[in-house]
KETI-232057 format. One record per atom (N, C-alpha, C): y, x, z; residue number from 1; residue in one letter. Coordinates in nm, 3 decimals, m for minus. Layout:
<sites>
{site {Y, X, Z}, NUM, A}
...
</sites>
This chain:
<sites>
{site {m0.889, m0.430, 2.015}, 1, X}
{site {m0.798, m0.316, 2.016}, 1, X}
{site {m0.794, m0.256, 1.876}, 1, X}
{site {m0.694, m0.191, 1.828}, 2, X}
{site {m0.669, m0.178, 1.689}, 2, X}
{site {m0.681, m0.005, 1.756}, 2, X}
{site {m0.717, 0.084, 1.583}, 3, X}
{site {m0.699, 0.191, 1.556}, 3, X}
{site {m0.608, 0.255, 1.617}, 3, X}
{site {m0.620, 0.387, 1.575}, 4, X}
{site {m0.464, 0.472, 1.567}, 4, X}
{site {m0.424, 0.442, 1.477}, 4, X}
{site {m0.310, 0.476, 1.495}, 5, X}
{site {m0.139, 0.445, 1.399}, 5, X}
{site {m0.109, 0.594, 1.332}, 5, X}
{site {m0.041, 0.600, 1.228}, 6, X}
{site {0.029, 0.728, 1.151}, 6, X}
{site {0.046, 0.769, 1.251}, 6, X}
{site {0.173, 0.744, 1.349}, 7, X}
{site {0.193, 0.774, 1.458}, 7, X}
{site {0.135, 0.862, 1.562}, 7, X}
{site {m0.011, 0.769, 1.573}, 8, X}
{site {m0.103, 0.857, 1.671}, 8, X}
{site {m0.110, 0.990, 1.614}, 8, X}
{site {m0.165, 1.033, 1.496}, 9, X}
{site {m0.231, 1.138, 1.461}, 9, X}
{site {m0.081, 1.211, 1.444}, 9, X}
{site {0.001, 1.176, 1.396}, 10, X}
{site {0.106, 1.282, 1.349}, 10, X}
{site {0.131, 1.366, 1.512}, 10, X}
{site {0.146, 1.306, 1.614}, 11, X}
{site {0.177, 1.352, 1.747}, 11, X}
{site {0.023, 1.413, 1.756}, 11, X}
{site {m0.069, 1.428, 1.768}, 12, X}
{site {m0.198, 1.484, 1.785}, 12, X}
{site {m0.218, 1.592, 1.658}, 12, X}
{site {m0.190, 1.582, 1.525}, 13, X}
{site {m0.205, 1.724, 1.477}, 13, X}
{site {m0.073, 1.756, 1.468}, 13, X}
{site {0.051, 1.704, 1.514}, 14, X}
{site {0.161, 1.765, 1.547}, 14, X}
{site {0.245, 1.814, 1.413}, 14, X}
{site {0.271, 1.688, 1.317}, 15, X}
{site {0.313, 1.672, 1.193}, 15, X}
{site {0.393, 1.575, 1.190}, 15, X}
{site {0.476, 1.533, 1.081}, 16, X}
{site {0.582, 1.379, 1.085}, 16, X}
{site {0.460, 1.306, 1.039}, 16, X}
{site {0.478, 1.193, 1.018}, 17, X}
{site {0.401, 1.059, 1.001}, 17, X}
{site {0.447, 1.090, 0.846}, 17, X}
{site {0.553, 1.142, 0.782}, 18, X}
{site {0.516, 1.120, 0.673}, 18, X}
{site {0.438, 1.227, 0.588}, 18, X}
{site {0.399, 1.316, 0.640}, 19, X}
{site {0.268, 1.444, 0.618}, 19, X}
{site {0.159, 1.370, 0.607}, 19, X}
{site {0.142, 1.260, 0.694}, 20, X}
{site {0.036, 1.237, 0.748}, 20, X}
{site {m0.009, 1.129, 0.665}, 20, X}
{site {0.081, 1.084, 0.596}, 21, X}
{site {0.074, 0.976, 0.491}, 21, X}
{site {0.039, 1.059, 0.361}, 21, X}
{site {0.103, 1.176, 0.356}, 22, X}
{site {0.094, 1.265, 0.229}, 22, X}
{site {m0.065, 1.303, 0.254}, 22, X}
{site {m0.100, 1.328, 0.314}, 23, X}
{site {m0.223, 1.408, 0.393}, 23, X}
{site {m0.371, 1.299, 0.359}, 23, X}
{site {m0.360, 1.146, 0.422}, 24, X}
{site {m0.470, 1.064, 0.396}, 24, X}
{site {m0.461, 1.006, 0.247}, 24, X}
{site {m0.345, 0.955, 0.157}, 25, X}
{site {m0.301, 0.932, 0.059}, 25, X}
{site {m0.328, 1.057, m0.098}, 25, X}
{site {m0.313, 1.202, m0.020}, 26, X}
{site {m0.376, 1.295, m0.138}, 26, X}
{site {m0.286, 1.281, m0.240}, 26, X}
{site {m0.117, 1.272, m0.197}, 27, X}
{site {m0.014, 1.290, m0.270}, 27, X}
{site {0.086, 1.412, m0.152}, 27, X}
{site {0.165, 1.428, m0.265}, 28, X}
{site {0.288, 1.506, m0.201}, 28, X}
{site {0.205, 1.630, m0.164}, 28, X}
{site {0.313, 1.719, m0.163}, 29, X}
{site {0.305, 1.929, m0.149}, 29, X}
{site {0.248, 1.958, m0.041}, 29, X}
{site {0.138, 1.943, 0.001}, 30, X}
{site {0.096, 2.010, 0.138}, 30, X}
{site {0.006, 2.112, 0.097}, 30, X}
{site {0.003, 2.215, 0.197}, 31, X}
{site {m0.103, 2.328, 0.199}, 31, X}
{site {m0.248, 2.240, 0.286}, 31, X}
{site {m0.370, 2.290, 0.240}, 32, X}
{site {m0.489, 2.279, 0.196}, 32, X}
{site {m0.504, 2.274, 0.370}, 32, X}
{site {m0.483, 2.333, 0.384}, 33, X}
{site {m0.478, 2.347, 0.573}, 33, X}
{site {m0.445, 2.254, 0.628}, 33, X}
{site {m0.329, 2.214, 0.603}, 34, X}
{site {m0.253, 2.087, 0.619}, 34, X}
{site {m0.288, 1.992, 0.622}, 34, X}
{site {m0.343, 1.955, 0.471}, 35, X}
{site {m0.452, 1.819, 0.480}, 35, X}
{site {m0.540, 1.823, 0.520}, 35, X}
{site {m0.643, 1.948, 0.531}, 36, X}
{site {m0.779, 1.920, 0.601}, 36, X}
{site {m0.747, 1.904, 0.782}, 36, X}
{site {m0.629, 1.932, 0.789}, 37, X}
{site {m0.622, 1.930, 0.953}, 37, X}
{site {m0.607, 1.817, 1.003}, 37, X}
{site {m0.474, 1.781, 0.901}, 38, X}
{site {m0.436, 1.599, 0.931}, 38, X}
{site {m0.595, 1.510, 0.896}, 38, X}
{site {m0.623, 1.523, 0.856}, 39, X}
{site {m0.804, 1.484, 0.834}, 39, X}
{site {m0.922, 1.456, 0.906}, 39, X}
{site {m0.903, 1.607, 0.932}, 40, X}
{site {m0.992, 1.615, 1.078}, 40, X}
{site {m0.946, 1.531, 1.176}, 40, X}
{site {m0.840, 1.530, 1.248}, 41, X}
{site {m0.745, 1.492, 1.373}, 41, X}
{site {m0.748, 1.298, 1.324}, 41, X}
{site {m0.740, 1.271, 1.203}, 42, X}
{site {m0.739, 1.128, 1.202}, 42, X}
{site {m0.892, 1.058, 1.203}, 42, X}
{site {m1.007, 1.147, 1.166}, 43, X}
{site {m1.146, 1.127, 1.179}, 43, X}
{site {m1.167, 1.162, 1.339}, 43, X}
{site {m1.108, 1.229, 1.372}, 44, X}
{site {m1.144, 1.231, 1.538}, 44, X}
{site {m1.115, 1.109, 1.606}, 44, X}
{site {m1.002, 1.076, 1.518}, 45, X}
{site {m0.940, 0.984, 1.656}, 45, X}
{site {m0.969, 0.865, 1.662}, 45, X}
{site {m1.122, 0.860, 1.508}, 46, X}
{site {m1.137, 0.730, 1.454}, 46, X}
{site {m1.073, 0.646, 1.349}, 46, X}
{site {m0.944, 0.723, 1.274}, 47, X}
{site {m0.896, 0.647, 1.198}, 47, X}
{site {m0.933, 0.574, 1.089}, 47, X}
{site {m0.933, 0.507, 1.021}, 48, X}
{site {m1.022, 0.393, 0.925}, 48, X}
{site {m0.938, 0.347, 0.872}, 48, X}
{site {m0.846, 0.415, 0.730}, 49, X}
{site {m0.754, 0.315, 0.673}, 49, X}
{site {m0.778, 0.212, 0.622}, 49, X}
{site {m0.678, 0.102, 0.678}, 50, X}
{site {m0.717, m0.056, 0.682}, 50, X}
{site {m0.685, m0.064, 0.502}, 50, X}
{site {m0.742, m0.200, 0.436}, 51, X}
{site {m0.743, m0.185, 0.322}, 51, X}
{site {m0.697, m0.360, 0.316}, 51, X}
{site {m0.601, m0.381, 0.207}, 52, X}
{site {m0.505, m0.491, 0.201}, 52, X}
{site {m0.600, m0.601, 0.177}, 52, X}
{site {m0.593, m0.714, 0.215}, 53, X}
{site {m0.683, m0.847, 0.101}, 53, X}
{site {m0.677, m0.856, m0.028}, 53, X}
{site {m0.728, m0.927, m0.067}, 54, X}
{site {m0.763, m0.886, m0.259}, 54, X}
{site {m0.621, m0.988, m0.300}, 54, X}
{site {m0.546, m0.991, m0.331}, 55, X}
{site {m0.436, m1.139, m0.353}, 55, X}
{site {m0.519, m1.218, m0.489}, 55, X}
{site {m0.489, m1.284, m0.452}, 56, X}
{site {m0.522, m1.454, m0.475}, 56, X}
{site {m0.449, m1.411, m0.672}, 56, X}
{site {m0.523, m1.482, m0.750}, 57, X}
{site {m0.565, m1.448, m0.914}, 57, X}
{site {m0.422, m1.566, m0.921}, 57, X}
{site {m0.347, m1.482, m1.025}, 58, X}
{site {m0.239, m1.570, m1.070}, 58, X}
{site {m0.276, m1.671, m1.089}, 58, X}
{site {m0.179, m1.804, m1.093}, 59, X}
{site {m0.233, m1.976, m1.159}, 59, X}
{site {m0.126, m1.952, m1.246}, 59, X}
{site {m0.189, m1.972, m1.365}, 60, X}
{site {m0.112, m1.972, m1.512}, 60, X}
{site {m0.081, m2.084, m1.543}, 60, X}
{site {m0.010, m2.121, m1.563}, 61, X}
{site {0.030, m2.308, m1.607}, 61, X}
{site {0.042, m2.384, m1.489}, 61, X}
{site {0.076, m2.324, m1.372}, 62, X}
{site {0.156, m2.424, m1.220}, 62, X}
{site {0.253, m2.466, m1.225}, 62, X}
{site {0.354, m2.461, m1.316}, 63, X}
{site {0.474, m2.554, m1.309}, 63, X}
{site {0.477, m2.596, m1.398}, 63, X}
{site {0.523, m2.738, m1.372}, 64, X}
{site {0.513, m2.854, m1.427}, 64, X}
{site {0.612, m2.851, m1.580}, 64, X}
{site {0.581, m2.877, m1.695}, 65, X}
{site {0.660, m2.851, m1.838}, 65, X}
{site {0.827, m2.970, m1.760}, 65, X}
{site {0.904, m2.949, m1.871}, 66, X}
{site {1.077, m2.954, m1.859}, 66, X}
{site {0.984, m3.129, m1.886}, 66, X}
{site {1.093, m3.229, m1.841}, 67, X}
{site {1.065, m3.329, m1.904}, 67, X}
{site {1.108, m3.347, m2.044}, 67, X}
{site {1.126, m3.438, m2.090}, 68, X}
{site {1.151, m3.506, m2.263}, 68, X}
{site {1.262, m3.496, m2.233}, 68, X}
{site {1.319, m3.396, m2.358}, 69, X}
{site {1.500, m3.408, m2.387}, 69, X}
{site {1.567, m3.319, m2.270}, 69, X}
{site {1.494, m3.224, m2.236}, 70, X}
{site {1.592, m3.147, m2.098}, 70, X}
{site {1.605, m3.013, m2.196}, 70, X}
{site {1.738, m2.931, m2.187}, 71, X}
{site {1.745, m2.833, m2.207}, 71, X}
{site {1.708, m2.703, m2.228}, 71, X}
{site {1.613, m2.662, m2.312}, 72, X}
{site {1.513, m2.550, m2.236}, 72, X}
{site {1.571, m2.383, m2.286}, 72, X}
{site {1.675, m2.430, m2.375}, 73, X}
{site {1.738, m2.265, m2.460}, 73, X}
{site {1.638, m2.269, m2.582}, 73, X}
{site {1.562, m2.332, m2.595}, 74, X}
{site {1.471, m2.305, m2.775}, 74, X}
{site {1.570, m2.424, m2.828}, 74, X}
{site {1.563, m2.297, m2.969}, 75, X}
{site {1.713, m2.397, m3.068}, 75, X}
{site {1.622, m2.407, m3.182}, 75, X}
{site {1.521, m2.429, m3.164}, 76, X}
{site {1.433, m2.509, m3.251}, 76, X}
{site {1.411, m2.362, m3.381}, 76, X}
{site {1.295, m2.465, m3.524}, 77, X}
{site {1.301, m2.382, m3.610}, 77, X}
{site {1.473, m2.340, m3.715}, 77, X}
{site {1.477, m2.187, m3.777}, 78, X}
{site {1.567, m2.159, m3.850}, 78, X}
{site {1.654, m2.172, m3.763}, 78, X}
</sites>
């Protein structure tokens, strides 16, 4: 079974979901009240913001060079 959702808590401290994003995130104009409430109400309910996978380290040099004599736009030296 998964967490609560923005969702849950916004209907439980009785805010939009996007307060509630402003609220765990520690962006956007809210009063001090505001966030500690949306706070409280998402620690009650258990919330645990999920945190993304690490993405995978660029591969630098994966495609294969132009073959011999193909067009590439370099007009050489001068």
């Amino acid at each position: 079974m998964s967490g609560p959702t923005l969702t849950d808590i916004a209907r439980a401290a009785e805010v939009s979901t996007a307060t509630v994003s402003h609220a765990l995130n520690g962006t956007g104009r809210l009063g001090e009240s505001t966030r500690r409430r949306v706070r409280e109400v998402a620690a009650a309910l258990g919330y645990g913001a999920r945190r993304a996978p690490p993405r995978p380290a660029a591969r630098r040099g994966a495609r294969a060079p132009p073959p011999p004599g193909a067009v590439t736009g370099w007009r050489g030296p001068g």
